[in-house]
N, C-alpha and C positions, 0 to 999 in steps of 0.2 A: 557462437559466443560462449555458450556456456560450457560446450566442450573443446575447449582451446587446446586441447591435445592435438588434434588434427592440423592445429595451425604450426603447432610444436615440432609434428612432423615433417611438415616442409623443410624445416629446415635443419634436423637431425632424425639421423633414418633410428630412432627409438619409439617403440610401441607404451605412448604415456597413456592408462584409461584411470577414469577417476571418476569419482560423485561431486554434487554439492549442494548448496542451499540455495532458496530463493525466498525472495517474497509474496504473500498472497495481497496483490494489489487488489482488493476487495474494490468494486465496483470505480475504481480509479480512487476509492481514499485511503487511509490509512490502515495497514494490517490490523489486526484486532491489539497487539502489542503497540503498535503505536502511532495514538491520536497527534492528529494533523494540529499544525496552528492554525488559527482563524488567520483572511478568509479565505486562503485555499487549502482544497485537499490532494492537491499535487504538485511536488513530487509528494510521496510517499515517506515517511522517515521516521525513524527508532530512534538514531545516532544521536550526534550534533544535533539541535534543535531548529528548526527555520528561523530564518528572520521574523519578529514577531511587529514589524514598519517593514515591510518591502517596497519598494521601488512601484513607483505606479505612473499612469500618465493615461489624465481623462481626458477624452475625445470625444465625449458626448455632444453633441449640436454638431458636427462637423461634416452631416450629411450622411455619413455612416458608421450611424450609432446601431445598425443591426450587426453588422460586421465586426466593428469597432469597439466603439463607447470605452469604458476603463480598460487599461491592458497593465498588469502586473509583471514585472520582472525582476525575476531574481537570478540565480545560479550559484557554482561552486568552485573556489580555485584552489586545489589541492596536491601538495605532491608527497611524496613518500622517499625512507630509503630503507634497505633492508642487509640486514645480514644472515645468512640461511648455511646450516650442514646439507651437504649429500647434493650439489648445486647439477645442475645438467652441462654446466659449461658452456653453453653453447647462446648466442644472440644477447638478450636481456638477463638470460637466467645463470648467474655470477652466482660467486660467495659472498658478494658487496654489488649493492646497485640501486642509483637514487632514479627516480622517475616522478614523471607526473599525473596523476591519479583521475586529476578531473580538471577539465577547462571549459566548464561549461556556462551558457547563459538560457533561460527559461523563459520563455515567451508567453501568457495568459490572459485569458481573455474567459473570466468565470460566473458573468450572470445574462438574467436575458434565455430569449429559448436558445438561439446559435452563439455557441460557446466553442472554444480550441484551446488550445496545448501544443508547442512545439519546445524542443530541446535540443540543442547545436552547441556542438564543441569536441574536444579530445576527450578520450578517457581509455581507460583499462581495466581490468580483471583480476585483482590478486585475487588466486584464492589454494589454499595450504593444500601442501601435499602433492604442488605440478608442478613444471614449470613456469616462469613469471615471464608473460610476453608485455612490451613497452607498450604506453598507450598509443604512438603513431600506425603500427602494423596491426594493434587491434581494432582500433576508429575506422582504416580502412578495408578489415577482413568479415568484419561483423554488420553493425548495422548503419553502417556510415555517419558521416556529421554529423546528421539529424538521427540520433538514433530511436526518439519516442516524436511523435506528432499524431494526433488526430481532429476530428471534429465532433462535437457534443451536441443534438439537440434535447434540449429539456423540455419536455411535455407537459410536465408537471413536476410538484415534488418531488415526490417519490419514485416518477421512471424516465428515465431518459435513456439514449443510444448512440453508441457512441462508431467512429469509421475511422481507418488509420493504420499506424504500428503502435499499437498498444502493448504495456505492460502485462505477462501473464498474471492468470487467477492462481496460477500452482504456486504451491512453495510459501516459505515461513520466511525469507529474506528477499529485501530489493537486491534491484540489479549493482548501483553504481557506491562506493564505495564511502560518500556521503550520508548516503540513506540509510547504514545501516548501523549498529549496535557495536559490530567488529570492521577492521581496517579489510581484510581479507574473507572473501563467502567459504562454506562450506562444505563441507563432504555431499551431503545430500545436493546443492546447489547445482550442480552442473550434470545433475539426468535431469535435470528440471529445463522445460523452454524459459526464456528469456524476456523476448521481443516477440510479437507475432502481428502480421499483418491481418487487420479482416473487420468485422463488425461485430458490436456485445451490444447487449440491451440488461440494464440494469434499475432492480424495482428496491424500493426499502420500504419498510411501514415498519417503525416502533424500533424495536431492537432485533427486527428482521431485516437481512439484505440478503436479496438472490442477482447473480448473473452469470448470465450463457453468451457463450461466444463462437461464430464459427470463423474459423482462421487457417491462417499456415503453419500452425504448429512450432515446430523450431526454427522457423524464417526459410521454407520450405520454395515460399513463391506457389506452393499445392494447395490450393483453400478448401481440405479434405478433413480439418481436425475442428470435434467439437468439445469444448472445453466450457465448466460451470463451476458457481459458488454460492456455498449457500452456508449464512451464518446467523449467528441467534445469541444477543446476548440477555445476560440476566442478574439477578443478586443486585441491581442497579446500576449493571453498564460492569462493573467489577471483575465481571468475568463471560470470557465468550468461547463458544465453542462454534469450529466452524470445519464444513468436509468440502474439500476442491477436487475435481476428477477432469482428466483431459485424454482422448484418447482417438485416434486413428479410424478413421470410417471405409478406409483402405488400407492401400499401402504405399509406400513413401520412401523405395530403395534406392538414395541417391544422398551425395553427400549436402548440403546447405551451405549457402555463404557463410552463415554464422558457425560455422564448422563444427557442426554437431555431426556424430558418426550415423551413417543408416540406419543403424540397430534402434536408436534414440528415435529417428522420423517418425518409425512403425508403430512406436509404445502405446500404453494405455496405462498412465500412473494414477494416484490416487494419494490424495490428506487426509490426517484429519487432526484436526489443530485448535489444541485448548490455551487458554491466556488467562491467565490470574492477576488484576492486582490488587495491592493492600500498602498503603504508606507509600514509602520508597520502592517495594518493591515490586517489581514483575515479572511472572514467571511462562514459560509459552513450551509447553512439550508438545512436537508432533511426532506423527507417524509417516511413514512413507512406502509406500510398494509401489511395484513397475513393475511388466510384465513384456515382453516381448515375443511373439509367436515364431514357430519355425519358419524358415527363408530359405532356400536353394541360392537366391541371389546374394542372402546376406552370408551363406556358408554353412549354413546348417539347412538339410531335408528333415532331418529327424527328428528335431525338439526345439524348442525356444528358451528361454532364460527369463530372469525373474532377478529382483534387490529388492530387500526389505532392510528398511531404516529408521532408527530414531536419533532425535536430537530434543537437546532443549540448550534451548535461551534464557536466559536470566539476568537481571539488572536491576542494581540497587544503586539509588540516588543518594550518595555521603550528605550533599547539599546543593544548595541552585547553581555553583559552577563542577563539582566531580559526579561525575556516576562510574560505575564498577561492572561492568557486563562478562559477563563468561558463557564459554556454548561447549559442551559434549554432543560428539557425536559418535552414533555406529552404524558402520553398513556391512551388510552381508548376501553375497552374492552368489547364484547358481544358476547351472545351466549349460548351454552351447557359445554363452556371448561374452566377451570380453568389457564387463561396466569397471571397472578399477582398476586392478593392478594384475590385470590374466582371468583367468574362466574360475568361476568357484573363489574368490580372494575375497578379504574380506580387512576393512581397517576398524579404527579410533580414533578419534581427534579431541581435542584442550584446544581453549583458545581463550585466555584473557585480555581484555583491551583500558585498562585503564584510561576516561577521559575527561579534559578539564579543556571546559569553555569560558571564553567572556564577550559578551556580544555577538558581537558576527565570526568571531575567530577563535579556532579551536587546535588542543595539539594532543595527540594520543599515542602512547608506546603500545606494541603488542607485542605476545609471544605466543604462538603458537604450537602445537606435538602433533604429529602424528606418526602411526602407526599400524604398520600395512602386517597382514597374517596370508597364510595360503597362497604368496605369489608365485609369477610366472617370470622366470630369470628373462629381462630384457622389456620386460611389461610392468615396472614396478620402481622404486626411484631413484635418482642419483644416474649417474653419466652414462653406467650402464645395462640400468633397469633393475638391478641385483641389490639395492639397499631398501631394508624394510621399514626407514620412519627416518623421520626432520624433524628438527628444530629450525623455527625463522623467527627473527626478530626483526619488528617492523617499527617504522617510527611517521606517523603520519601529523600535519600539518594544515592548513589553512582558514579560508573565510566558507562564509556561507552568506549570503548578502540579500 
């Protein structure tokens, strides 16, 4: 999933590598940027705002109220159209092309000790600076239908454990294109896993939350990868700082359904992720490193490779229907491994999303830059791999219910 390069490849023989952004699904609530509506805290969301009356249906008395009892449903119907320089030509990825972003519906079930989360539908993956694969070949190359479900028992307040395909702890953005701040994820976004199958246990007390999770990593099917979070806020909620690390207890040289490259299985990345807010505004600068060890398998006996990144997020609220979000990012890379645009590359990226909601439904123009340095002719953008930066102009649309 989140290196949809490889899916890219299937179907034109060009070497697309890239970064991106994610989000740090902090113990399945909301990033530290941004507080969930009451009363769930899933999905996860910056962007558009949740339904703040979701869809409910109480089942309590009906025999199975441990199972059962209230189940909350919401989801997202969303589609997009884009106009983009330097196009790959090839499948979905045109100079013009309208798609559909998200067709999903949410299934929950959030009090009680045995709690769940399941999420069914289409969706896709814009994200600046790749190719744009449609959401039908994406829904079925990545994490299928259901691309997030699990099971939650609550022990108490403060810890609960959760089993399933859970959202990763890594990253400063969600996954699906709803949930987040911009129509399209980022540079840092796509060294980041995604989706990962496995079991977390997550504790909080006060303006502490920690969780550990052991998983498959980039949707591996290897439940080899131990991944944590550990965050702290203070000044009165105002502001959080928080450090996520995930990394490899072996090795993992094989490609994944969710089409992340080998290099990516092996990793060992690391956050650390500060969030400001004041008024309207919110501000969220991370850090990012990754590091990859040498491989004979992966192509190198002699050394391994390494990306170091920052981004920040930002978003000011004009008033209760516009907010203003913008995201810089940079990555820079070294080594034996190909993370972006060839060995040693290095980009930037702008992305403003102007958005205006009312109720359940919302419509957002973006434009997005980037800007690739140090590439490797054929590993780098446009038809064929030799353009160093885009522009895309995106134009996204719908409900949120």
């Amino acid at each position: 999933m989140k290196n949809l390069r490889k899916l890219i490849l299937g179907t034109a023989s060009a070497t697309i590598a890239f970064a991106s952004l994610d989000s740090i699904a902090s113990a399945q609530t909301a990033a530290p940027a941004a507080p969930a509506a009451a009363p769930m805290a899933m999905p996860s969301m910056s962007g558009p705002s949740a339904n703040p009356a979701p869809m409910s249906f109480d089942l309590t008395g009906s025999g199975l109220d441990f199972l059962i009892g209230k189940v909350y449903v919401t989801g997202a119907l969303t589609g997009m159209a884009y106009g983009q320089t330097n196009a790959l030509q090839v499948t979905a990825d045109k100079d013009v092309y309208a798609d559909l972003t998200n067709g999903q519906v949410i299934v929950q079930k959030t009090d009680g000790f045995f709690q769940w989360y399941v999420e069914a539908g289409a969706y896709s993956f814009p994200t600046i600076g790749v190719p744009y694969v449609s959401s039908g070949p994406t829904t079925g190359a990545t994490f299928s239908a259901v691309p997030e479900a699990f099971v939650k028992l609550a022990f108490t307040d403060s810890f609960n454990v959760e089993a399933g395909k859970l959202p990763t702890l890594i990253g400063n953005e969600y996954n699906f294109t709803f949930q987040n701040l911009n129509v399209q994820r980022g540079l840092l976004w796509n060294q980041e896993p995604a989706v990962s199958r496995g079991v977390q246990a997550n504790y909080s007390s006060g303006p502490l939350t920690v969780s550990l999770s052991l998983n498959d990593g980039y949707y591996t099917d290897r439940y080899n990868v131990l991944s944590g979070l550990i965050s702290y806020g203070f000044n009165g909620g105002a502001d959080t700082l928080a450090f996520a690390a995930s990394g490899n207890l072996g090795t993992t040289d094989f490609f994944s359904k969710s089409g992340t490259a080998p290099i990516f299985n092996s990793d060992t990345i690391y956050n650390l992720i500060y969030t400001h807010t004041s008024g309207a505004w919110t501000i969220s600068p991370y850090l990012q490193y990754l590091t990859v060890p040498k491989s004979a398998l992966l192509g190198s006996a002699t050394k391994g490779g390494s990306s170091t990144s920052g981004a920040v997020l930002i978003s000011y609220a004009l008033d209760d229907n516009w907010k203003l979000p913008f995201r810089f990012e940079y990555v820079s890379t070294s080594g034996a491994y190909n993370f972006l645009y060839g060995k040693g590359s290095n980009a930037f990226s702008f992305t403003v999303t102007p958005t205006y909601q009312y109720k359940v439904f919302f419509i957002r123009p973006e434009v997005s830059y980037v800007s690739a340095g140090s590439t490797t002719a054929g590993s780098a953008i446009g038809p064929a791999g030799k353009n160093t930066d885009q522009f895309r102009f995106v134009l996204e649309s719908g409900i949120v219910f």
